[in-house]
N, CA, C and O atoms as CSV, one atom per row, in Angstrom:
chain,resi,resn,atom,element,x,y,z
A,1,UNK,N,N,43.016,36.911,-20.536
A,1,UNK,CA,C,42.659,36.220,-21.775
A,1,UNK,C,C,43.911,36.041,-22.622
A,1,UNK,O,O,44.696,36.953,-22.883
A,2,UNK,N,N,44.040,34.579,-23.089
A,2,UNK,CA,C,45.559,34.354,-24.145
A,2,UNK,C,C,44.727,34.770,-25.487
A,2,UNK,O,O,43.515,34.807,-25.699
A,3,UNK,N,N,45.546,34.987,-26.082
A,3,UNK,CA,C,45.359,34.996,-27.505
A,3,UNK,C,C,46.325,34.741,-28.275
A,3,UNK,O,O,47.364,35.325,-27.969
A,4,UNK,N,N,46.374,34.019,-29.251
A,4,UNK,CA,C,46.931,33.279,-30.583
A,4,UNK,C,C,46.578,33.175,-31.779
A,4,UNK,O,O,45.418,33.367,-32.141
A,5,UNK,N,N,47.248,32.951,-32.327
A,5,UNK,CA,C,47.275,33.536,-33.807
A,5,UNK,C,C,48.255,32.386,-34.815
A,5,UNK,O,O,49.485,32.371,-34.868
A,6,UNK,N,N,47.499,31.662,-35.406
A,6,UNK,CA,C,48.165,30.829,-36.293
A,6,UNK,C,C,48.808,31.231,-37.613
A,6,UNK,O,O,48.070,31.614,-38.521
A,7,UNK,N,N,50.228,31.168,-37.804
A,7,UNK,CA,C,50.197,31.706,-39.435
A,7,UNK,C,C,50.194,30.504,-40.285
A,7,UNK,O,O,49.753,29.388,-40.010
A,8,UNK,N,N,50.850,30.984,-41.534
A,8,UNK,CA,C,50.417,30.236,-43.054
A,8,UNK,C,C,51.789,29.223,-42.910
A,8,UNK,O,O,52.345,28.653,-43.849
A,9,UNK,N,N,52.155,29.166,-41.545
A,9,UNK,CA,C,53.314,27.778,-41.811
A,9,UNK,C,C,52.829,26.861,-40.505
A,9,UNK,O,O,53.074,25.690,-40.218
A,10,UNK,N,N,52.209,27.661,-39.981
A,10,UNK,CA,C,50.912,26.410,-38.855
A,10,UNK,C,C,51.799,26.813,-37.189
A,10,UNK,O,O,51.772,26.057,-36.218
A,11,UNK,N,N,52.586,28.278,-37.235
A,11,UNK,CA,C,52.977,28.780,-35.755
A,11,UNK,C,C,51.882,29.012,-34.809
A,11,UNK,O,O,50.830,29.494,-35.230
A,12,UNK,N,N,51.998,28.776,-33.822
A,12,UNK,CA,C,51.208,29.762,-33.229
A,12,UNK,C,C,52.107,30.751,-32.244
A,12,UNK,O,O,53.090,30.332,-31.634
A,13,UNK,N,N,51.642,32.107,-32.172
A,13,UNK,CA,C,51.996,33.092,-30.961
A,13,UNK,C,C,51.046,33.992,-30.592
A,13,UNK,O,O,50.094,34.129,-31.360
A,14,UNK,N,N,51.082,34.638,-29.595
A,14,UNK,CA,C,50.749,35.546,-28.462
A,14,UNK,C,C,51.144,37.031,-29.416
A,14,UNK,O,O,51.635,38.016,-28.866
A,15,UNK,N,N,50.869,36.987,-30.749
A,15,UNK,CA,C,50.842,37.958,-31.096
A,15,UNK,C,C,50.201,38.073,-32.422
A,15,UNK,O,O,50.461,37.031,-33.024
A,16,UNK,N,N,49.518,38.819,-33.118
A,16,UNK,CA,C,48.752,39.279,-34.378
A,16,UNK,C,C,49.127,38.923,-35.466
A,16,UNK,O,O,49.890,39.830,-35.799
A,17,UNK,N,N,49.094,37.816,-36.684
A,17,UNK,CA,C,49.294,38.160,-37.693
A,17,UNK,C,C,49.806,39.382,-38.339
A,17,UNK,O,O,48.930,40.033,-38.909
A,18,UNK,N,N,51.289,39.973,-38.408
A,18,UNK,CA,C,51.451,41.052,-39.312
A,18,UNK,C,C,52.182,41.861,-38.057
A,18,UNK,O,O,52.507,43.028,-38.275
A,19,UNK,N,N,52.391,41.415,-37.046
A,19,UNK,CA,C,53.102,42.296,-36.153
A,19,UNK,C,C,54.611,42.447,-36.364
A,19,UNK,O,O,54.947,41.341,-36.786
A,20,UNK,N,N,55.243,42.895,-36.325
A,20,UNK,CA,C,56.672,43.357,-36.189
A,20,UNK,C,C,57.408,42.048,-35.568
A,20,UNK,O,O,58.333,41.429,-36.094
A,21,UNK,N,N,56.861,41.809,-34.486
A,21,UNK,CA,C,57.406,40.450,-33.796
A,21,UNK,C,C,57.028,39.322,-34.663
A,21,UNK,O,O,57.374,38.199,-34.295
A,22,UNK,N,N,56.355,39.458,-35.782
A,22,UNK,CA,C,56.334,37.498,-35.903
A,22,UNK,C,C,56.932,37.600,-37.598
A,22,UNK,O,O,56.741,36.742,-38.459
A,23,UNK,N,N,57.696,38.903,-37.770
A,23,UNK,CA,C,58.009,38.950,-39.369
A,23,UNK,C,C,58.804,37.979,-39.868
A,23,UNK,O,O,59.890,38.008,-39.289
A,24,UNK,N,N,58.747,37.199,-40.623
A,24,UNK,CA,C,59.762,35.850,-40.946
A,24,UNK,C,C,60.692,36.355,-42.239
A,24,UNK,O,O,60.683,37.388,-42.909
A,25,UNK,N,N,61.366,35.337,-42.268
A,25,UNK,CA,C,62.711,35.684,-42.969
A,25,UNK,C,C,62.253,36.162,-44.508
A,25,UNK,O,O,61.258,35.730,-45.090
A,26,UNK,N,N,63.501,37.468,-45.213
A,26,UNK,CA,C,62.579,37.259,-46.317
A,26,UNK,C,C,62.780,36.141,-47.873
A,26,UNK,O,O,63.851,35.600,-48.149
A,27,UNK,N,N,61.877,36.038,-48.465
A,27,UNK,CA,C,62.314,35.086,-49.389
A,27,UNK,C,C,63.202,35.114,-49.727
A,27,UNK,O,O,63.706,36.219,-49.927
A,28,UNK,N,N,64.166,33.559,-50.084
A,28,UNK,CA,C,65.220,33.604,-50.828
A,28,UNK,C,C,66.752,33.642,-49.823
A,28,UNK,O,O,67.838,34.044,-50.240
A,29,UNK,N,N,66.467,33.099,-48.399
A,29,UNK,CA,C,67.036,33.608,-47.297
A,29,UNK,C,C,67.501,32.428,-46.772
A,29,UNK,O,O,66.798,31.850,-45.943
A,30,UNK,N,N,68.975,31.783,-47.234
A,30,UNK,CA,C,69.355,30.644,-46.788
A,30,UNK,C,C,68.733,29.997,-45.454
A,30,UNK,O,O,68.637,30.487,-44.328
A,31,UNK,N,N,68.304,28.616,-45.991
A,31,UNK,CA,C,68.056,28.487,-44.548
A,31,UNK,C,C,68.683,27.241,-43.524
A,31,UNK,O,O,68.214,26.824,-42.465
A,32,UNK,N,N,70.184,26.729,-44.416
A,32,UNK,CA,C,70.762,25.814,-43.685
A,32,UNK,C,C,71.693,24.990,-44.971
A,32,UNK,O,O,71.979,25.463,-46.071
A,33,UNK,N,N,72.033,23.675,-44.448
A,33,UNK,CA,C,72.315,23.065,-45.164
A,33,UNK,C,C,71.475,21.992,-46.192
A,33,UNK,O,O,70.782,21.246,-45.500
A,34,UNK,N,N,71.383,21.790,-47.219
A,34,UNK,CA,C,70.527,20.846,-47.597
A,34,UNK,C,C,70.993,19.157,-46.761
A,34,UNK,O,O,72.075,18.852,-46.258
A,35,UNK,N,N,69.651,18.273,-46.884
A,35,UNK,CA,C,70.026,16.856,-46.165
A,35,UNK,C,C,71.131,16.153,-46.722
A,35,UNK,O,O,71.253,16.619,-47.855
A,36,UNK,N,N,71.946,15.341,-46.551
A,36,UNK,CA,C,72.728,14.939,-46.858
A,36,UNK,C,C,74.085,16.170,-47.006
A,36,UNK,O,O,75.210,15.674,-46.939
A,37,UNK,N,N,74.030,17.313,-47.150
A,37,UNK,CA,C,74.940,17.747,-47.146
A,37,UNK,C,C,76.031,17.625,-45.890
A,37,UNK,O,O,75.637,17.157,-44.822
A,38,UNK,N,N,77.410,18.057,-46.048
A,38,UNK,CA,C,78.432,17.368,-45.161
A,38,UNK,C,C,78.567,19.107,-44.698
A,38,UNK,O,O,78.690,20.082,-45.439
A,39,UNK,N,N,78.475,19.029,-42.911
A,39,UNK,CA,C,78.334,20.404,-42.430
A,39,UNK,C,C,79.926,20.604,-42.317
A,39,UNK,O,O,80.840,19.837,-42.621
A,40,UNK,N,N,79.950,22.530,-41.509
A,40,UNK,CA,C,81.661,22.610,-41.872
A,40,UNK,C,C,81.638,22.394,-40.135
A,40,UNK,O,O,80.676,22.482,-39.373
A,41,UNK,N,N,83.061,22.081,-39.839
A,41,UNK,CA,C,83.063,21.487,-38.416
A,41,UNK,C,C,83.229,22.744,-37.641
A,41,UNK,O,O,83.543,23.820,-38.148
A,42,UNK,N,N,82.986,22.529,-36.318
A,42,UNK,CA,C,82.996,22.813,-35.152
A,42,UNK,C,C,83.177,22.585,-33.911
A,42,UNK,O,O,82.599,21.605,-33.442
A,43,UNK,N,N,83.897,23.290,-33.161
A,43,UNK,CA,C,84.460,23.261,-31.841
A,43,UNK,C,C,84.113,23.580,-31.063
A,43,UNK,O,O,84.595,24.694,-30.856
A,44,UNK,N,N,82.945,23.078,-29.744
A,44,UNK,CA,C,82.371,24.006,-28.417
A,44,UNK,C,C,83.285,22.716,-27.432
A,44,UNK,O,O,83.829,21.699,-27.861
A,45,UNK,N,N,83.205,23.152,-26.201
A,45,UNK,CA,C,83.155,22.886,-25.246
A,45,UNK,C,C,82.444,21.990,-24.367
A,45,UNK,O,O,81.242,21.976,-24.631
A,46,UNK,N,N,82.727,21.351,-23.554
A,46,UNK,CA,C,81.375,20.380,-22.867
A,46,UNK,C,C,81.095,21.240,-21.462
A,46,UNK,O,O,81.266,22.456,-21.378
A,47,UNK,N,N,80.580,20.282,-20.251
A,47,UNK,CA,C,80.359,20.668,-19.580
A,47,UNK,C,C,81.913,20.723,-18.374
A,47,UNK,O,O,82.165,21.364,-17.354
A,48,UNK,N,N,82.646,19.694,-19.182
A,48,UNK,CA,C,83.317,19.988,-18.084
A,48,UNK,C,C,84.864,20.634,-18.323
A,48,UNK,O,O,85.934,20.832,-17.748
A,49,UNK,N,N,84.187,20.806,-19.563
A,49,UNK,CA,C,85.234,21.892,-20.061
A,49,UNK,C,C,86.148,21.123,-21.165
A,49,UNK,O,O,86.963,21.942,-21.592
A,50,UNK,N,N,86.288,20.084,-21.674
A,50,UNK,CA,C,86.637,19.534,-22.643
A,50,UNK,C,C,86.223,20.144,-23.944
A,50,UNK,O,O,85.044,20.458,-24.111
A,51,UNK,N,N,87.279,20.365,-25.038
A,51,UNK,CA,C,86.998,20.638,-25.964
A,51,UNK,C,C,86.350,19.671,-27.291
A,51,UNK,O,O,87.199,18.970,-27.841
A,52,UNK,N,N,85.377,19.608,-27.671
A,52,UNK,CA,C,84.852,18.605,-28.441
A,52,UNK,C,C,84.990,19.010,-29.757
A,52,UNK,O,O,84.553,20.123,-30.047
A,53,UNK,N,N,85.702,18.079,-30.926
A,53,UNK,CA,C,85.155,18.833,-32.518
A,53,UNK,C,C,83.841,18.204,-33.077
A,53,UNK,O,O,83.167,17.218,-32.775
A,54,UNK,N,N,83.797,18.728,-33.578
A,54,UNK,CA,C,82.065,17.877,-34.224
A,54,UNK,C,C,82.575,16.792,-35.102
A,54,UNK,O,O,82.170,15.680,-34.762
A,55,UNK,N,N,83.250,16.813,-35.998
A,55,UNK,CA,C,83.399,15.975,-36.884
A,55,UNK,C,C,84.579,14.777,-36.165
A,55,UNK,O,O,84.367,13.573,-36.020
A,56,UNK,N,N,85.700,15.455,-35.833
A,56,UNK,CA,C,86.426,14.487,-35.142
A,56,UNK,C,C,86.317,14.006,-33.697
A,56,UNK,O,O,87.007,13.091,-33.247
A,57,UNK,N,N,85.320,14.747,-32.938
A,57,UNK,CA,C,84.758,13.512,-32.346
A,57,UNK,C,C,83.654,11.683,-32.325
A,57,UNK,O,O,83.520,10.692,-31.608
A,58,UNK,N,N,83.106,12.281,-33.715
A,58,UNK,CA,C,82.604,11.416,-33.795
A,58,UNK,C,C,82.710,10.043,-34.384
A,58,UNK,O,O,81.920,9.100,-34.431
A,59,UNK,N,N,84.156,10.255,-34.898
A,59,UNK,CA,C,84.953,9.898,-36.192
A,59,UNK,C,C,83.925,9.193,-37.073
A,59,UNK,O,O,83.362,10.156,-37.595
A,60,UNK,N,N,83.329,8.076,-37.562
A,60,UNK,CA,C,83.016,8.130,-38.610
A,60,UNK,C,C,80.974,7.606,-38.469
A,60,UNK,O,O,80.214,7.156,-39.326
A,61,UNK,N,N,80.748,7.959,-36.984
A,61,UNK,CA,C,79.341,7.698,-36.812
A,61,UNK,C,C,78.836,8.828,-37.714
A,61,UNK,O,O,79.496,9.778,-38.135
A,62,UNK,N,N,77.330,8.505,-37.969
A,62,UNK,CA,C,76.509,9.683,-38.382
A,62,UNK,C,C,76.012,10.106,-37.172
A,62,UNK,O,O,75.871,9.534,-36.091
A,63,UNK,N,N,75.671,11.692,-37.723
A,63,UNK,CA,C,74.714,12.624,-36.593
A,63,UNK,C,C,73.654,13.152,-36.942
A,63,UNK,O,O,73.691,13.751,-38.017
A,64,UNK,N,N,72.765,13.135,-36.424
A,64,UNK,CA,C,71.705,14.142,-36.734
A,64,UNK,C,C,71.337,15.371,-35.838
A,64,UNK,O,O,71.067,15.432,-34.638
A,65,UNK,N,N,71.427,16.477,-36.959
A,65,UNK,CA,C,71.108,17.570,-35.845
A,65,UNK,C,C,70.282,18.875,-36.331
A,65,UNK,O,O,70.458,19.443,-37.409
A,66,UNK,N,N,69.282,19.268,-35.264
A,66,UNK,CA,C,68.068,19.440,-35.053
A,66,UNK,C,C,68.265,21.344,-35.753
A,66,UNK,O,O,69.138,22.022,-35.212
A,67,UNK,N,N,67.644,21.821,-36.591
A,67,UNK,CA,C,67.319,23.286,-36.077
A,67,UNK,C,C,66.131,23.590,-35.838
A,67,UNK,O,O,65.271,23.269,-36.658
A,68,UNK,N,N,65.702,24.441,-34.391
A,68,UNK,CA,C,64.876,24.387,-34.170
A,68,UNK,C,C,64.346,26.323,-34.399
A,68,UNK,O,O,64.998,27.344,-34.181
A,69,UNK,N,N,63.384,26.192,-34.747
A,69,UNK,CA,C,63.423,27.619,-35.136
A,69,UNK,C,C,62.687,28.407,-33.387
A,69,UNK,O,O,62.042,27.928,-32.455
A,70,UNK,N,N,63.135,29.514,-33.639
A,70,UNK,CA,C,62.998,30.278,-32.019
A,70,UNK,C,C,61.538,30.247,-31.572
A,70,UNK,O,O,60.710,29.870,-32.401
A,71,UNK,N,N,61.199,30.544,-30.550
A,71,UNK,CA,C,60.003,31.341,-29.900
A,71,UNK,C,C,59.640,32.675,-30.254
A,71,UNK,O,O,60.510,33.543,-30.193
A,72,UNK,N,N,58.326,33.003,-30.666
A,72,UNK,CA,C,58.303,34.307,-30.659
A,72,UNK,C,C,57.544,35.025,-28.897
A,72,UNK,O,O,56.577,34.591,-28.270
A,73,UNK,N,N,58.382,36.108,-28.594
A,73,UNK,CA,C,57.853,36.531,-27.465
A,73,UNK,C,C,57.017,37.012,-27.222
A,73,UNK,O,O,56.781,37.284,-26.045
């Protein structure tokens, strides 16, 4: 039998209202940049090993980018 459990921001998980596992951040707890704000840059890697910057690769396109908040287990 699954069981789920919706909270007061419309999640669902495989675990109880009020469990240890689904405790969310506490108030007042940055949670990014506001829209329009200009992010600070960054440097990963691709796949083939090229170094990419965020900002100066894209030079002056816009981006949009996603946070996706985790899974609870």
């Amino acid at each position: 039998m699954s069981f789920h459990e919706r909270d007061h921001l419309g999640f669902d998980a495989p675990a109880p209202v009020g469990h240890p596992a689904r405790a969310n951040m506490p108030d007042g707890t940055p949670t990014g940049p506001d829209i329009g704000e200009r992010l600070p840059d960054w440097v990963l890697t691709d796949h083939t090993g090229r170094t990419i910057g965020f900002h100066a690769d894209r030079g002056d396109a816009k981006a949009a980018v996603v946070f996706f908040r985790s899974a609870v287990w």
